[in-house]
N, C-alpha and C positions, 0 to 999 in steps of 0.2 A: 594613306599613312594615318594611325594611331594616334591619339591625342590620348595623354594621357594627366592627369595631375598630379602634382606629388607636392607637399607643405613639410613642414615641420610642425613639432607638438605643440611648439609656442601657438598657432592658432587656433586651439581649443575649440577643435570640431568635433562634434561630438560621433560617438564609434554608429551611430544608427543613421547619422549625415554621411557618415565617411562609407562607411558601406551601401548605400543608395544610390550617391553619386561617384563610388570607386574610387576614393581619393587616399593614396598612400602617404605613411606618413612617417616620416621618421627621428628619431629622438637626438634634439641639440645634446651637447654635455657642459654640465654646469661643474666647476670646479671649486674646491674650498682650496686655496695653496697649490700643490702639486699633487691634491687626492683628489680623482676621478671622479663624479655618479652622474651615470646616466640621467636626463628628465626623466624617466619611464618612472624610475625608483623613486623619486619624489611625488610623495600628493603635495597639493597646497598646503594643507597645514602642518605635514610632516613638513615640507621646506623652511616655510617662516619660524618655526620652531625651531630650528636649526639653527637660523641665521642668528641667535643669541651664543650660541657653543663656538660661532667662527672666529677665526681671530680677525678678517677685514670681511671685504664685500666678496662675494661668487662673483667667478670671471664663468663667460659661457665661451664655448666652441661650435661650429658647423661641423659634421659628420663629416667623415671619411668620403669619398665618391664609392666606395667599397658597400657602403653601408648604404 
């Protein structure tokens, strides 16, 4: 049987780690209110930059099993 690994984005593996060691990854969702964005869409300083335009804190979500 396969072993295989799979994270999410929050562990900030980098794409040259994740491909070496085959590790898939897929992206939490961060929410401002009830509007969506993916992590992917965010860089860091695009987020923190953000976070003065929110009216509270980002709530985050685990993907889908889909995803």
């Amino acid at each position: 049987m396969a072993v295989r690994i799979v994270t999410d984005t929050v562990a900030s593996i980098s794409p040259a780690d994740r491909e070496r060691l085959a590790i898939a990854t897929v992206a939490i969702h961060v929410y401002n209110g009830s509007q969506p964005l993916s992590e992917d869409e965010l860089s860091d300083t695009g987020f923190y930059a953000r976070l003065d335009d929110m009216d509270g804190l980002p709530t985050t979500s685990q993907p889908s099993p889909a995803e």
